[in-house]
LOMIMI-240719 format. One line per 5 residues: number of its first residue (from 1); their letters; for each residue x, y, z of N, C-alpha, C. Coordinates in pm, 1 decimal, always signed. Example, Ala and Ser with C-alpha at 12.3 -4.5 7.8 and 13.67 -1.06 7.14 Angstrom:
2
1	as	+1319.0:-569.0:+780.0:+1230.0:-450.0:+780.0:+1320.0:-330.0:+780.0; +1285.0:-225.0:+708.0:+1367.0:-106.0:+714.0:+1290.0:+3.0:+787.0 $
% end
This chain:
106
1	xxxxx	-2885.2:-7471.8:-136.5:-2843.2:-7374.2:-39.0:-2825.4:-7238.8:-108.7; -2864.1:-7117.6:-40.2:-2887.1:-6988.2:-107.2:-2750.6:-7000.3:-86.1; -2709.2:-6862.0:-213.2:-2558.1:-6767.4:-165.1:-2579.6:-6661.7:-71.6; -2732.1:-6608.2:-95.4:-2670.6:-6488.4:+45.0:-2820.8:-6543.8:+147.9; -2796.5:-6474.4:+247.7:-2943.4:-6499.6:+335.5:-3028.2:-6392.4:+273.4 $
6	xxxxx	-3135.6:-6369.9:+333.6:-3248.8:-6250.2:+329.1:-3207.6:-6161.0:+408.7; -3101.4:-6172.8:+502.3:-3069.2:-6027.1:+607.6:-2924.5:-5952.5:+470.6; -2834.6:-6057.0:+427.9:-2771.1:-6002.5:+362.9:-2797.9:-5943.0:+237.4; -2912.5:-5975.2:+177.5:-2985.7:-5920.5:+76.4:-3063.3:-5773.8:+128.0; -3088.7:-5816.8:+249.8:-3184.5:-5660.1:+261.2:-3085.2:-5582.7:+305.0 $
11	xxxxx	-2973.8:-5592.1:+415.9:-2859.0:-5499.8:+410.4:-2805.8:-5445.2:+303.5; -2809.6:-5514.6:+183.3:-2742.3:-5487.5:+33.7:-2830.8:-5348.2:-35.6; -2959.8:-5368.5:+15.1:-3053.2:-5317.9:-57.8:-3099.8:-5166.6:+79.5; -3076.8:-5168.9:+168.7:-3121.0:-5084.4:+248.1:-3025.9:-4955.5:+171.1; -2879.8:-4949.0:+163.5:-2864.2:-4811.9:+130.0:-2921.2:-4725.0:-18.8 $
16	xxxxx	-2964.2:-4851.6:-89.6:-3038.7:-4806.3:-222.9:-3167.3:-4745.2:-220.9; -3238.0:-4817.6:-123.8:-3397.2:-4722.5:-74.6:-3352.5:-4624.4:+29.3; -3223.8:-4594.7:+70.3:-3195.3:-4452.1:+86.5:-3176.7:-4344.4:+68.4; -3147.7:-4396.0:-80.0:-3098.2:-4254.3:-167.6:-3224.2:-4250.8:-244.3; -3301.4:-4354.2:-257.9:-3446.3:-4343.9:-282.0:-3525.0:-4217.0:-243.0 $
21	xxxxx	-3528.5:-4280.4:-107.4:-3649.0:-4124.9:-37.2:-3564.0:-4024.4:-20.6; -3436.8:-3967.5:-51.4:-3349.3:-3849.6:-50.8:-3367.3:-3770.1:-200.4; -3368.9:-3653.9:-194.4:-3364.9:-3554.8:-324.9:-3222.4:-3619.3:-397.8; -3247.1:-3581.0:-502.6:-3139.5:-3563.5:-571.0:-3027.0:-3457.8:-522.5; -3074.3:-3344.4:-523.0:-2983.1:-3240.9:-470.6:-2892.7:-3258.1:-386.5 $
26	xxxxx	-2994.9:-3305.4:-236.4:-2919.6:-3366.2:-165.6:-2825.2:-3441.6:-157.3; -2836.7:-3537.5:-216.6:-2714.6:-3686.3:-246.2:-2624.3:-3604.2:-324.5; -2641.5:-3510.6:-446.0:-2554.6:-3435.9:-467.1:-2451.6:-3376.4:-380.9; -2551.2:-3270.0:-303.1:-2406.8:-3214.7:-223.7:-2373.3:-3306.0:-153.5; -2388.8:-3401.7:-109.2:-2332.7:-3475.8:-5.5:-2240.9:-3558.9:-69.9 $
31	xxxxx	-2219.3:-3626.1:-177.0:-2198.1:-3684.8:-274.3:-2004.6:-3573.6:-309.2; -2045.9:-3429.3:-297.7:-1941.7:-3327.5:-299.9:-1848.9:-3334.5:-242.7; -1973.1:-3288.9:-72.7:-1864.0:-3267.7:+16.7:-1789.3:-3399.9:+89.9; -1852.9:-3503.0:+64.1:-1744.0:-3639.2:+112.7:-1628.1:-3656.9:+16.6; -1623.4:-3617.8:-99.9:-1502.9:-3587.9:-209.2:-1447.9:-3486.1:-217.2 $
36	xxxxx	-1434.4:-3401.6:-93.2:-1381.2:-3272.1:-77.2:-1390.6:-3200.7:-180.8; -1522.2:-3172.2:-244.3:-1575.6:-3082.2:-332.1:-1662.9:-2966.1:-285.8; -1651.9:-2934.7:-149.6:-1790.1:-2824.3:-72.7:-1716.3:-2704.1:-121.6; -1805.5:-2612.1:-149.8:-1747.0:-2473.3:-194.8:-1663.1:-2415.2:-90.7; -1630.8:-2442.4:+42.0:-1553.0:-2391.9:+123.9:-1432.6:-2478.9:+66.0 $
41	xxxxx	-1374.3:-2589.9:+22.4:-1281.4:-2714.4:+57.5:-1241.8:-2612.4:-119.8; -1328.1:-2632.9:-195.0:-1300.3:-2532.6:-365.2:-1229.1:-2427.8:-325.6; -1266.8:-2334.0:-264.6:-1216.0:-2193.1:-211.7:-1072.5:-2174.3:-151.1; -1076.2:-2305.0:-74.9:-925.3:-2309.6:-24.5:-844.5:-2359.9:-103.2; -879.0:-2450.8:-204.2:-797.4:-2481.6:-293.6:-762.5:-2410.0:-413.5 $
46	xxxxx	-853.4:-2319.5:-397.4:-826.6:-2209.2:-539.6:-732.0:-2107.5:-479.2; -764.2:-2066.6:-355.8:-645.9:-1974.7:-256.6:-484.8:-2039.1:-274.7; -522.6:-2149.0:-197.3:-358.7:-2194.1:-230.4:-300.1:-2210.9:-335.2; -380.7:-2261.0:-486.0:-297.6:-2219.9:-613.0:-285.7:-2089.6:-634.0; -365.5:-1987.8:-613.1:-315.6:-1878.9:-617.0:-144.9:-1849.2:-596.3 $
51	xxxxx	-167.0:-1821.1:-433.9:-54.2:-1855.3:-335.8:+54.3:-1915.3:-379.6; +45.3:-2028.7:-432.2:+174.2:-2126.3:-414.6:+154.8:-2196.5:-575.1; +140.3:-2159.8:-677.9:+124.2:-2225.7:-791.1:+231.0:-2254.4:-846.2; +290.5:-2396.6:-908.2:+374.3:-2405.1:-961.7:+437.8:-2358.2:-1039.9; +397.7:-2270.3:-1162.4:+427.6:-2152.4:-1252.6:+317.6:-2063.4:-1233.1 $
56	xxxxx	+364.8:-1970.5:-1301.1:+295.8:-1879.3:-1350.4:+131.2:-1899.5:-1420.5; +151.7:-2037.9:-1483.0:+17.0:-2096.2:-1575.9:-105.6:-2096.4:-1496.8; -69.7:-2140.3:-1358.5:-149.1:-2209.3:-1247.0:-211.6:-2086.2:-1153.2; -126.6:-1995.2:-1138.1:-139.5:-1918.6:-1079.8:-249.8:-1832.6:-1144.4; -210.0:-1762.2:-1272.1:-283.3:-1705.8:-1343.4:-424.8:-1766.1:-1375.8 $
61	xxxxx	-430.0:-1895.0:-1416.5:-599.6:-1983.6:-1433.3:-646.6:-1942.2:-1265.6; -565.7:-1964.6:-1179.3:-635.4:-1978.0:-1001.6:-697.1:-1794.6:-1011.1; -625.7:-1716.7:-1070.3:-650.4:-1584.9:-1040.6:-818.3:-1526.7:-1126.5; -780.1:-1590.7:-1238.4:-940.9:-1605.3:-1363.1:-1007.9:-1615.1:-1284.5; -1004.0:-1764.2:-1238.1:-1186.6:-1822.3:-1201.4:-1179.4:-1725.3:-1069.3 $
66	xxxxx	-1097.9:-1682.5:-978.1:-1125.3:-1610.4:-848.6:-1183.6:-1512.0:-913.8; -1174.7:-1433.6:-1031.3:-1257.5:-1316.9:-1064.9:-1386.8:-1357.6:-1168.0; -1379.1:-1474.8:-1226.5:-1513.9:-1497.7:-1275.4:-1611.5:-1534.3:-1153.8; -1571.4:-1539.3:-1076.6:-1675.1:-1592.4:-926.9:-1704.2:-1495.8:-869.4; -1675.1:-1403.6:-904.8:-1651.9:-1241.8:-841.1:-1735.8:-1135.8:-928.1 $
71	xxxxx	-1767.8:-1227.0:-1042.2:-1827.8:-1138.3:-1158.0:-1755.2:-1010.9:-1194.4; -1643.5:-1036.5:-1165.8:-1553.6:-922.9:-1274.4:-1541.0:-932.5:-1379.1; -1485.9:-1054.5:-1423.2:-1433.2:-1098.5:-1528.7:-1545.9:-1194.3:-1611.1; -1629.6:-1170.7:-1673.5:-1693.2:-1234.6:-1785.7:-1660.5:-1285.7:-1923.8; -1721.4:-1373.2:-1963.2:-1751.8:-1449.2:-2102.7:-1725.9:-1355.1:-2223.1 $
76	xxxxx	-1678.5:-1336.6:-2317.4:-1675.8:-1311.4:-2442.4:-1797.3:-1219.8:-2457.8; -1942.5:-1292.9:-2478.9:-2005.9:-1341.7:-2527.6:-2124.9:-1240.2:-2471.5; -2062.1:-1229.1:-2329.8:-2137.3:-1091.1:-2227.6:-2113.7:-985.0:-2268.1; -2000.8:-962.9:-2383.9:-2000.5:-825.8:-2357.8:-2042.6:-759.3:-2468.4; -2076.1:-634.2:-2501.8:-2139.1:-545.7:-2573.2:-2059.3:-514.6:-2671.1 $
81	xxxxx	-2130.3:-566.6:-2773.0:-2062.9:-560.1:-2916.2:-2094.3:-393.0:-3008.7; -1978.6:-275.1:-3005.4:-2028.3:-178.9:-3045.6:-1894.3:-172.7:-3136.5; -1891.5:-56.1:-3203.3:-1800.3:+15.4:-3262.6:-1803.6:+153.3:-3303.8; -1702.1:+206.2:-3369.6:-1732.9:+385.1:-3294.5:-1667.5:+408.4:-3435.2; -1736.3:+507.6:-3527.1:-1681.5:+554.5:-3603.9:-1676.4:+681.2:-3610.2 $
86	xxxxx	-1515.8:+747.4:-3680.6:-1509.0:+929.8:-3670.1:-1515.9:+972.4:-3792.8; -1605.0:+1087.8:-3804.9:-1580.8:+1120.8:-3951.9:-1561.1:+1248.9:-3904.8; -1474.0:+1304.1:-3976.8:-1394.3:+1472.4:-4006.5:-1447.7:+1519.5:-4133.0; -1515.3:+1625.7:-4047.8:-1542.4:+1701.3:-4209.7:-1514.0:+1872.9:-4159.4; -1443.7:+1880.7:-4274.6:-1380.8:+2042.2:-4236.8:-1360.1:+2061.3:-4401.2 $
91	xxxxx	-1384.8:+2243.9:-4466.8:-1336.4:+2267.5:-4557.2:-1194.3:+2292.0:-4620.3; -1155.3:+2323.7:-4469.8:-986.1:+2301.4:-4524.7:-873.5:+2239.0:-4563.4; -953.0:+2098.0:-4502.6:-871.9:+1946.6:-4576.0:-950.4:+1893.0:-4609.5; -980.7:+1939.1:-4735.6:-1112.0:+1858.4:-4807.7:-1034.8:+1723.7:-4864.9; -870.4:+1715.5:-4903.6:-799.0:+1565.5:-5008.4:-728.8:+1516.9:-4869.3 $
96	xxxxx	-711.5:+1580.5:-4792.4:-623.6:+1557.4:-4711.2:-660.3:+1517.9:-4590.4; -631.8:+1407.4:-4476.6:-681.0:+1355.0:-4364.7:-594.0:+1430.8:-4283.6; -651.0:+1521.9:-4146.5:-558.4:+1676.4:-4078.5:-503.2:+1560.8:-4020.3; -487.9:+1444.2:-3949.0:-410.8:+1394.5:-3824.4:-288.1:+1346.4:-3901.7; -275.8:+1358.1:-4043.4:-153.5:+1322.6:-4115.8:-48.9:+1455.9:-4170.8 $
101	xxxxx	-126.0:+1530.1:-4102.0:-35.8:+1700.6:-4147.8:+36.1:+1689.2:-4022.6; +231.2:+1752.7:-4027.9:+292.7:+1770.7:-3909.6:+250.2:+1897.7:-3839.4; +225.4:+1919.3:-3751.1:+194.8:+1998.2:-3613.8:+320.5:+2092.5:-3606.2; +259.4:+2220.4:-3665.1:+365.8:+2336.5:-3591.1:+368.0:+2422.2:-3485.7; +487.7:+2381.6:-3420.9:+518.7:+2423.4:-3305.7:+522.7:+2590.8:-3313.1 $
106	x	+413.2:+2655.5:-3203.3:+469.8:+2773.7:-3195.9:+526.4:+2875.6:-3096.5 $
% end
């Protein structure tokens, strides 16, 4: 005597050749939004930590990613690595650097 029939075997097997002929993508988001992961269900939950965060810690991380999503706030890694150098050249403080002389008032 079998353990399952052939209807309970192909019921077993029907939702697997479903996700078969479905994209990936698809089953993805769907896969999201049944785990209350849809970027609307994200959005409200990043609002209300904002809003109502237990400290300060929570609040502040909720406030980050609202501006990395916003492209305000970027990566390290984005930003433009320069530096600025001054050189003073004058004959009258040739030993002497002028922003270290006191300023007379007149």
């Amino acid at each position: 005597m079998p353990l399952l029939s052939p209807s309970q075997i192909h019921a077993a097997l029907r939702p697997a050749q479903n996700l078969a002929k479905r994209g990936v993508k698809t089953e993805l988001s769907e896969l999201l939004a049944d785990n209350n992961l849809s970027p609307e269900e994200i959005l409200m939950n990043l609002s209300s930590l904002l809003r109502s965060g237990e400290n300060d810690g929570v609040r502040l991380r909720a406030a980050e990613m609202g501006l990395k999503l916003n492209k305000l706030l970027g990566d390290d890694s984005q930003r433009p690595d320069f530096s600025v150098t001054i050189n003073i050249v004058d004959s009258e403080f040739t030993s002497l650097n002028p922003i270290l002389i006191p300023r007379t008032t007149a």
